[in-house]
PLY file of the C-alpha trace (Angstrom):
ply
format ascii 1.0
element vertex 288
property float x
property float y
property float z
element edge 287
property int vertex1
property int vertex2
end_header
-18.91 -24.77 -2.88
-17.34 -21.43 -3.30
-15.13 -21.94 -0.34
-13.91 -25.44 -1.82
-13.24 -23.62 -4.75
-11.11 -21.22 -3.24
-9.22 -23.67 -1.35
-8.44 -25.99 -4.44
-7.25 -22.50 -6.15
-4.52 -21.74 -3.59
-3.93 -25.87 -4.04
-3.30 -24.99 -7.65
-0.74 -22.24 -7.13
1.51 -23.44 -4.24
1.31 -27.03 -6.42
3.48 -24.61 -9.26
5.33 -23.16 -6.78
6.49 -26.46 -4.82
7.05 -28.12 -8.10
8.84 -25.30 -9.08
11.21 -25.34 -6.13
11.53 -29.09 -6.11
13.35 -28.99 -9.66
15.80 -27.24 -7.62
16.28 -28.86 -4.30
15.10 -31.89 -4.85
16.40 -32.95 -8.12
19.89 -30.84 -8.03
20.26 -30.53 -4.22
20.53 -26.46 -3.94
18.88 -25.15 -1.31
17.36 -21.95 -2.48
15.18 -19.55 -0.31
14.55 -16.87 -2.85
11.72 -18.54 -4.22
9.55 -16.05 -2.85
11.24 -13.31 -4.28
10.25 -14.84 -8.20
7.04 -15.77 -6.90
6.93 -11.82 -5.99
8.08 -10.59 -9.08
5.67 -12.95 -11.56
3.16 -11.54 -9.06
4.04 -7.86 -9.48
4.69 -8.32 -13.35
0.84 -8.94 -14.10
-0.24 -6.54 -11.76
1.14 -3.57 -13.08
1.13 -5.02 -17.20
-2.31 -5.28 -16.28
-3.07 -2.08 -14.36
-0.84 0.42 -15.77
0.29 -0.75 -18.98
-3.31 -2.29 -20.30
-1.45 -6.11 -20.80
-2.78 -9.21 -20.66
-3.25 -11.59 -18.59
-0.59 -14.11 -20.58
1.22 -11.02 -21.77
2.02 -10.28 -18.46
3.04 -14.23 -17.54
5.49 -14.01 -20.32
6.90 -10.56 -18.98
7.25 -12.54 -15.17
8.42 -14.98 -16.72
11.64 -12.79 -18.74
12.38 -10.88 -15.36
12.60 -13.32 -13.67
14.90 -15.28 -16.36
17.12 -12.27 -16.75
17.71 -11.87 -12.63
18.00 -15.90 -12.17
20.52 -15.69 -14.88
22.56 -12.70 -12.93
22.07 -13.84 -9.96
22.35 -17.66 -10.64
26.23 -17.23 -11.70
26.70 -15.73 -8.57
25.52 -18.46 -6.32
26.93 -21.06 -8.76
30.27 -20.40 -6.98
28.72 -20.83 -3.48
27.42 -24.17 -2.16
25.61 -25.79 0.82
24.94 -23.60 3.99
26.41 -20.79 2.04
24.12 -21.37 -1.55
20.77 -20.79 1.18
22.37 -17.93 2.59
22.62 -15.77 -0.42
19.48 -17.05 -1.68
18.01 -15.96 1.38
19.60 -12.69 1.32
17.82 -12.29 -2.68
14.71 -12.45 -1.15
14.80 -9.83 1.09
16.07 -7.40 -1.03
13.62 -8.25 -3.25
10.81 -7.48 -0.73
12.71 -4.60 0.20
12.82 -3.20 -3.26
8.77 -4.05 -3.49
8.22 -2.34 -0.42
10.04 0.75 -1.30
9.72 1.07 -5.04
6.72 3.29 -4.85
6.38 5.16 -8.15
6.21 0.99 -9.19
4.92 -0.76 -6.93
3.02 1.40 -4.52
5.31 0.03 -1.37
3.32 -0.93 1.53
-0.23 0.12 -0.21
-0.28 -2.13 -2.67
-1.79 -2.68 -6.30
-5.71 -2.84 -6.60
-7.84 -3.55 -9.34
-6.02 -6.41 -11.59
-7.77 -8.13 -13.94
-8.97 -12.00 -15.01
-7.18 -13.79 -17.68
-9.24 -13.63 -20.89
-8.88 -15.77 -23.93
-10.45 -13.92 -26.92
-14.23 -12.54 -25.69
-14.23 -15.07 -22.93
-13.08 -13.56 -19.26
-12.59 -16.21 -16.51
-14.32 -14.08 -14.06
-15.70 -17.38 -12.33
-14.05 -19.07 -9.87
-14.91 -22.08 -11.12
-13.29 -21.27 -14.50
-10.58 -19.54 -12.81
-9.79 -23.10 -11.37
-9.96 -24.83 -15.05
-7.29 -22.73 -15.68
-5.15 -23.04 -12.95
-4.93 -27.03 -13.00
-4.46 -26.43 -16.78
-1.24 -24.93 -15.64
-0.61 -27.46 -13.08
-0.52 -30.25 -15.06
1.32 -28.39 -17.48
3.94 -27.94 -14.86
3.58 -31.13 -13.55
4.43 -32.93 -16.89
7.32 -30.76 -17.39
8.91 -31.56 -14.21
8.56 -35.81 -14.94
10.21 -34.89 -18.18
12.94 -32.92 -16.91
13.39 -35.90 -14.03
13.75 -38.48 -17.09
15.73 -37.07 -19.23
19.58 -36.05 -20.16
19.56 -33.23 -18.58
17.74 -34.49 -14.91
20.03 -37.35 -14.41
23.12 -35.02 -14.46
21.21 -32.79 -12.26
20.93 -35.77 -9.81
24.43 -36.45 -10.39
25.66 -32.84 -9.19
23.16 -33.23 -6.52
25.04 -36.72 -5.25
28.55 -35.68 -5.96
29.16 -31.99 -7.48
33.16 -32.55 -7.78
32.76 -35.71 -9.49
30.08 -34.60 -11.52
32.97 -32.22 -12.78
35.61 -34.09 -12.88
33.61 -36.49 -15.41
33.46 -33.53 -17.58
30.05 -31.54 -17.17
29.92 -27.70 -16.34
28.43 -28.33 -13.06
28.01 -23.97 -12.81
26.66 -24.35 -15.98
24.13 -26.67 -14.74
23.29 -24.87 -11.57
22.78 -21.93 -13.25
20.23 -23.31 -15.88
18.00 -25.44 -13.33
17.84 -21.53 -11.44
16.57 -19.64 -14.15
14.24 -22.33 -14.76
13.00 -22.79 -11.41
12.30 -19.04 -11.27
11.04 -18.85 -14.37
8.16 -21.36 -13.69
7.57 -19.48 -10.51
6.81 -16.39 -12.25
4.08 -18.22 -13.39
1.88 -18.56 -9.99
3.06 -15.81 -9.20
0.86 -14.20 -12.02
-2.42 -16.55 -11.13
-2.02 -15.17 -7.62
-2.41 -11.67 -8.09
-5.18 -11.79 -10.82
-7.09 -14.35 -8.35
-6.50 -12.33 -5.27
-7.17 -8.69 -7.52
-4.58 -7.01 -5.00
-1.10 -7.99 -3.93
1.09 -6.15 -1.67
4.91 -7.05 -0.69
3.88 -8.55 3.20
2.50 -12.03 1.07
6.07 -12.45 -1.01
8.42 -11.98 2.65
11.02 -14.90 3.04
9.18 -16.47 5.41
6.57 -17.44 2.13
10.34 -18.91 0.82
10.46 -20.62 4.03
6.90 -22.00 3.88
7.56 -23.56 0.34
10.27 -25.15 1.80
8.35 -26.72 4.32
5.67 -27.85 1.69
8.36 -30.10 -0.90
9.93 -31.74 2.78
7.20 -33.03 4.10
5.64 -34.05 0.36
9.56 -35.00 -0.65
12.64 -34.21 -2.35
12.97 -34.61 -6.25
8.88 -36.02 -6.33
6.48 -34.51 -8.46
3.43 -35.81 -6.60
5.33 -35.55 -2.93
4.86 -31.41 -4.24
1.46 -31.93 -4.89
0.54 -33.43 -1.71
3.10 -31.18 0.42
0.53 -28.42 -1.01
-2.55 -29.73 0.02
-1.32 -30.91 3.41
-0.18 -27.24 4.03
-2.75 -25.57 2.80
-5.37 -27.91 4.12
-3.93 -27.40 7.67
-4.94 -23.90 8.26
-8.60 -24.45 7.14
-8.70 -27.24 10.05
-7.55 -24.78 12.23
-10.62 -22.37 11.46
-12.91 -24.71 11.96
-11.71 -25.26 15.73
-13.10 -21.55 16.73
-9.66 -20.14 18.18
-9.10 -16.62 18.25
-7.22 -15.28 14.82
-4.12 -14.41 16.40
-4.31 -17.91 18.44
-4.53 -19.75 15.42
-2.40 -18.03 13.34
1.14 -18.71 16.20
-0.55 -22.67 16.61
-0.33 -22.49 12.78
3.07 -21.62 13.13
4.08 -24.05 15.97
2.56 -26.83 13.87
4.22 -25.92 10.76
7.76 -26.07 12.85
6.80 -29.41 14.19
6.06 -30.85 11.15
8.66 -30.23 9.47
11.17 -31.27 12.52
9.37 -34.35 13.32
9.81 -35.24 9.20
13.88 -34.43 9.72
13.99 -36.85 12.47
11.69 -39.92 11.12
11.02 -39.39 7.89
13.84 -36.82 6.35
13.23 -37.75 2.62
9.43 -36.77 3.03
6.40 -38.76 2.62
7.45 -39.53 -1.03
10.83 -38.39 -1.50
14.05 -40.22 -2.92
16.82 -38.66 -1.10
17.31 -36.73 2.01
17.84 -33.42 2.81
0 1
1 2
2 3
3 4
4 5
5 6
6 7
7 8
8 9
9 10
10 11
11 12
12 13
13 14
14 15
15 16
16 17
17 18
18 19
19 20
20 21
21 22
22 23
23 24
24 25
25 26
26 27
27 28
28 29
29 30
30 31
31 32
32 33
33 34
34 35
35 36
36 37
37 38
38 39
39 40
40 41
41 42
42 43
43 44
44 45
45 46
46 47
47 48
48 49
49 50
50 51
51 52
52 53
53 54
54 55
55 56
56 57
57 58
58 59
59 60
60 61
61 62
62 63
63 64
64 65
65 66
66 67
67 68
68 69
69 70
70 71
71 72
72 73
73 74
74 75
75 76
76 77
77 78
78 79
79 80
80 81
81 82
82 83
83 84
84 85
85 86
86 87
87 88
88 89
89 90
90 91
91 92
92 93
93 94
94 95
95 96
96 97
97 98
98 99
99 100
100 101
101 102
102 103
103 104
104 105
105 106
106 107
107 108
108 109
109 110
110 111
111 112
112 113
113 114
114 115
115 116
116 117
117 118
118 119
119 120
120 121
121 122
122 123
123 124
124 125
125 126
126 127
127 128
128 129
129 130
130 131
131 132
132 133
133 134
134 135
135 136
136 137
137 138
138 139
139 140
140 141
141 142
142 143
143 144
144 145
145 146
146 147
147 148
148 149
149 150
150 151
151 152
152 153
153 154
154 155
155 156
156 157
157 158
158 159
159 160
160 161
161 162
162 163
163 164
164 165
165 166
166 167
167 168
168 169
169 170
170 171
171 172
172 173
173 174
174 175
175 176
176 177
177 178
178 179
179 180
180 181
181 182
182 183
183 184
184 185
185 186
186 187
187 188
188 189
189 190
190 191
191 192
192 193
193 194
194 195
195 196
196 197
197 198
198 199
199 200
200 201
201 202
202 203
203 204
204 205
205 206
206 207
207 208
208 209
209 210
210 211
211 212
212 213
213 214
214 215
215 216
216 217
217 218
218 219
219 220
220 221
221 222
222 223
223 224
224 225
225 226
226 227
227 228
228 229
229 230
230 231
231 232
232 233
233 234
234 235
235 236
236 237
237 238
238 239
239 240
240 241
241 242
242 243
243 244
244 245
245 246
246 247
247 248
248 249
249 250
250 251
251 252
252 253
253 254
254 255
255 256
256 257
257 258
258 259
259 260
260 261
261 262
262 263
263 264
264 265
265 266
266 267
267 268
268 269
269 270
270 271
271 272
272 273
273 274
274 275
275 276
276 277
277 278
278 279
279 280
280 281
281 282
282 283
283 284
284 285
285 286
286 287
């Protein structure tokens, strides 16, 4: 039960992370790797609140949640001037500095070593130190997320998002601030990605930079494809798919490192095979 558990855990955080990074690809169109460099930061954000400042658990989501804001926001009217090929580039290029700066940043972050110790969320006198009530939280959070994202797809502000994604120069030309736009749907993606970023490292107790590299961006990618573009539940299934997959491959009895390249090869083929005969994802709208 405890390994179920665990699994549906992980479920719950990539879920807010594909979500997350749907709002931006799928419903604008931007293709953004830096996701893992938010995801990174909300992660780092609660460990040390929690470990060297003596935060909370939600004191520290909120902090995540501000850096991340604040560097979105810098960083966002930069790559509102770029787009296409050239928008994933810089993204790209956020990330690894990002995990550069984690890795080296050791007065903060204790580089390569890592932070130990960080604590459960606690709500008054009562510590989720269960998994199991770890979990209630978690799809608390989910379906928080979840419901914001299918308001954000229905209203105003979503269908001009869809617009820019369709046609960004007409979307101007008809009068809305497309880099306006761009820049908001940023912060806001990185924002909520702060977010499992924090449930990771209180679930895991220890993070280090090698879990927030951009091949992590890469591997959200992968999960809103095959699930689909601009779909709330095509994110929720792209998670479990992916993080189903390497479970199956456990059970086989390969060697680690055997598994871990198949794990690898299978994630590429997935997601080419989807490009060729199914490019908008199992329940997508548009293509990439």
């Amino acid at each position: 039960m405890e390994y179920l558990i665990n699994l549906a855990i992980l479920f719950g955080i990539y879920s807010m992370l594909a979500l997350s990074l749907n709002l931006l690809v799928g419903m604008s169109g931007l293709v953004s790797l830096a996701q893992a460099a938010f995801y990174g930061i909300g992660a780092y954000a609660t460990a040390i609140g929690m470990t060297k400042l003596g935060l909370g658990f939600f004191t520290t989501i909120a902090l995540g949640i501000v850096v991340n804001a604040v560097l979105a926001f810098v960083v966002g009217k930069i790559l509102a001037r770029f787009q296409g090929d050239y928008y994933a580039i810089v993204s790209a290029g956020l990330s690894i500095i990002v995990f550069s700066i984690l890795q080296n940043w050791k007065s903060v972050t204790n580089g390569p070593l890592g932070i130990f110790g960080i604590g459960k969320p606690e709500i008054g006198s009562y510590a989720f130190y269960s998994n199991a009530a770890f979990l209630g939280l978690v799809f608390v959070f989910t379906i928080a997320l979840y419901a914001l994202y299918q308001w954000i797809n229905l209203s105003s502000f979503g269908r001009v998002l869809k617009a820019l994604r369709e046609d960004e120069h007409l979307t101007h030309v008809m009068g809305y601030k497309t880099k306006h736009y761009k820049s908001v749907i940023f912060v806001l993606s990185a924002a909520l990605s702060g977010i499992a970023g924090a449930f990771f490292a209180s679930y895991i107790a220890f993070i280090d930079p090698s879990s927030f590299q951009l091949k992590e961006g890469i591997f959200l990618f992968t999960i809103i494809i095959v699930g689909g573009l601009s779909s709330a539940r095509g994110s929720v299934v792209g998670a479990l798919i992916l993080i189903s997959l390497p479970e199956v491959l456990r059970f086989v009895g390969l060697p680690y490192e055997t598994a871990a390249q198949l794990q690898q090869m299978i994630y590429g083929a997935m997601l080419l095979l989807m490009m060729i005969f199914k490019p908008q994802g199992l329940f997508g709208k548009y293509r990439m």
